[in-house]
Kinemage of the C-alpha trace (Angstrom):
@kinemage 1
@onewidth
@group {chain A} dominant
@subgroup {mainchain}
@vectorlist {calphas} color= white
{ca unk a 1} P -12.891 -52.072 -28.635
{ca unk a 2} L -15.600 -51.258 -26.545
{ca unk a 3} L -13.903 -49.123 -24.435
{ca unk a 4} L -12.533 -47.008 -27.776
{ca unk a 5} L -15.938 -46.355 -29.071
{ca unk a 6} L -17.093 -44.881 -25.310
{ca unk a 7} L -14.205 -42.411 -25.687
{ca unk a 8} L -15.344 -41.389 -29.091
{ca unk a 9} L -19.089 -41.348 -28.138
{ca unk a 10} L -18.944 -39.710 -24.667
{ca unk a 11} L -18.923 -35.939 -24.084
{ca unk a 12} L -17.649 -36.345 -20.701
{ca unk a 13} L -14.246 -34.623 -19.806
{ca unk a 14} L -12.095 -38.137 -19.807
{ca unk a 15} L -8.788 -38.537 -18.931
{ca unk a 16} L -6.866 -42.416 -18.361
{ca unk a 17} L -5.566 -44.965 -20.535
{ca unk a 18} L -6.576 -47.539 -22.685
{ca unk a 19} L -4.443 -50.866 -24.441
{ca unk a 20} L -4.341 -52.128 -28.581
{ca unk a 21} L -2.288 -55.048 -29.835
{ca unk a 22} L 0.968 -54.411 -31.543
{ca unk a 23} L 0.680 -57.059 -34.525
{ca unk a 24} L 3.692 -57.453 -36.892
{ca unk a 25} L 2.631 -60.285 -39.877
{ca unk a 26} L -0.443 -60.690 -38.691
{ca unk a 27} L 0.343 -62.015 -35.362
{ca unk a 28} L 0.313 -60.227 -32.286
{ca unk a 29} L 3.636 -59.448 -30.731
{ca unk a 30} L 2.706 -57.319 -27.559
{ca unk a 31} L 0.289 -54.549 -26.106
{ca unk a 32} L 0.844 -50.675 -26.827
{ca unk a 33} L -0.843 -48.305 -23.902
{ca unk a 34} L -1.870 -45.039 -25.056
{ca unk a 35} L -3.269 -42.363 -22.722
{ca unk a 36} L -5.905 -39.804 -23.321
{ca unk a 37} L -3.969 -37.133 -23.762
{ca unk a 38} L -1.569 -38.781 -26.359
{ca unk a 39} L 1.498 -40.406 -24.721
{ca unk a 40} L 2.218 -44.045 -25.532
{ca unk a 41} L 4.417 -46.933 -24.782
{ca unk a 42} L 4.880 -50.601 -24.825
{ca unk a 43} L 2.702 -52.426 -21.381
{ca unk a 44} L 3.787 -55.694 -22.836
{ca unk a 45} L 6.296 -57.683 -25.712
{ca unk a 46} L 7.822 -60.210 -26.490
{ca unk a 47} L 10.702 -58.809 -27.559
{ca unk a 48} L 11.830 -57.230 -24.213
{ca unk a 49} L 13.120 -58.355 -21.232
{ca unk a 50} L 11.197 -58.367 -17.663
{ca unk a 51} L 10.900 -60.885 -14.963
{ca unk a 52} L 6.838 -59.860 -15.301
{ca unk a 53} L 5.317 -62.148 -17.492
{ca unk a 54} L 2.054 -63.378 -19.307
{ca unk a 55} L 2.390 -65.947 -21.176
{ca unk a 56} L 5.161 -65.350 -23.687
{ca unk a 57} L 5.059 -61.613 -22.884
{ca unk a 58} L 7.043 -59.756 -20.801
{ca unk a 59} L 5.276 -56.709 -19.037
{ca unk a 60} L 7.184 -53.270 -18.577
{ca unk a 61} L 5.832 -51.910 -15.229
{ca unk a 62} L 8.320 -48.786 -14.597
{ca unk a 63} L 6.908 -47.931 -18.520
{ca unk a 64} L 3.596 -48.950 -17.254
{ca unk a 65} L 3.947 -46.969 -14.162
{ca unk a 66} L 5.256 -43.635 -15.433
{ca unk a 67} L 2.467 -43.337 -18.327
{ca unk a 68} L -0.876 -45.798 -17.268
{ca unk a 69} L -0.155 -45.010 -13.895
{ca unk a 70} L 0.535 -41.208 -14.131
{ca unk a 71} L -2.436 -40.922 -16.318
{ca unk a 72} L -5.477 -42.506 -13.776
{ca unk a 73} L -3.606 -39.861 -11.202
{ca unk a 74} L -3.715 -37.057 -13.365
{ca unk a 75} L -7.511 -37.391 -14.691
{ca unk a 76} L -9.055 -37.967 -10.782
{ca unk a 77} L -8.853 -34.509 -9.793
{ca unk a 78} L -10.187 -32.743 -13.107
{ca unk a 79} L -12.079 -35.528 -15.180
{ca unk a 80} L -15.745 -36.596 -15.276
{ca unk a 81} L -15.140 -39.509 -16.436
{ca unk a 82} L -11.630 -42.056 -15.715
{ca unk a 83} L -11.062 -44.696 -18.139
{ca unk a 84} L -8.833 -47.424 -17.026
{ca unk a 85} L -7.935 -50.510 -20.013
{ca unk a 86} L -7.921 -52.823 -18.281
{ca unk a 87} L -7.656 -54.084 -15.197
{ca unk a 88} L -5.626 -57.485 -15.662
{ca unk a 89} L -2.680 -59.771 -14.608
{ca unk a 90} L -0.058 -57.383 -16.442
{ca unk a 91} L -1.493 -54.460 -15.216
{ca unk a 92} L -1.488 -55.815 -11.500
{ca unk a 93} L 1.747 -56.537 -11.521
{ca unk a 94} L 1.918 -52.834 -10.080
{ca unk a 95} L 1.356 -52.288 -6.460
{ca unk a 96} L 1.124 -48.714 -7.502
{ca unk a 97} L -1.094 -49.639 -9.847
{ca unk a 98} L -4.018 -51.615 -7.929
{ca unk a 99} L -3.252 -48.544 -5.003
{ca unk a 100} L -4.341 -45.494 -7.737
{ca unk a 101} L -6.944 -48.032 -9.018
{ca unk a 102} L -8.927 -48.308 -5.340
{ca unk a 103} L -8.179 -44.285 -5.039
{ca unk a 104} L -9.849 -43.888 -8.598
{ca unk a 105} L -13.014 -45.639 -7.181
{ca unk a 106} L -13.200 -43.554 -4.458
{ca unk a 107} L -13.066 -40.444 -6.062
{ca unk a 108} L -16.798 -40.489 -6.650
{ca unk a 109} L -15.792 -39.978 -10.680
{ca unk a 110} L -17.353 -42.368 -13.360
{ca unk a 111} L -14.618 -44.944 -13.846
{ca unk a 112} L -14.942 -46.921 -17.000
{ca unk a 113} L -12.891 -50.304 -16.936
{ca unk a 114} L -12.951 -54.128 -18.603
């Protein structure tokens, strides 16, 4: 993704998040979030349960929360550059969410988002 080959290309201190597809037989079965500094977890499957949904995937947003979240929060203060993967309908399922989004902005930081 586009977004992959500006964290591989940039020098910039970076810190955030950013979103691939979990495929299983060649079709896609949900979205895996993975943060800069190498936690992951599932944003989105259709194998679990949530009454957050897109499509025929259900969104986790306490998962989301406690890794996507905590990662835009923990890059404003010491980063150059915030990368956020995206800004979407499963992602704004979280209040806290779209609130450290707006802060992120405002931080005068480079923040790097599709």
């Amino acid at each position: 993704t586009l977004i992959k080959k500006l964290i591989d290309v940039t020098s910039l201190s970076k810190g955030g998040f950013y979103t691939e597809e979990i495929r299983e037989g060649g079709k896609r079965v949900g979205f895996s979030l993975m943060t800069l500094d190498g936690k992951k977890s599932t944003l989105a499957s259709i194998k679990i349960k949530s009454p957050y949904r897109v499509g025929k995937y259900s969104v986790d947003v306490d998962g989301f929360e406690a890794i996507g979240v905590e990662a835009i929060r923990k890059a404003m203060p010491t980063k150059e550059l915030i990368i956020i993967d995206e800004i979407g309908k499963m992602e704004l399922f979280s209040k806290k969410f779209r609130d450290v989004v707006i802060q992120a902005l405002n931080t005068g930081r480079v923040v790097a988002t599709i």
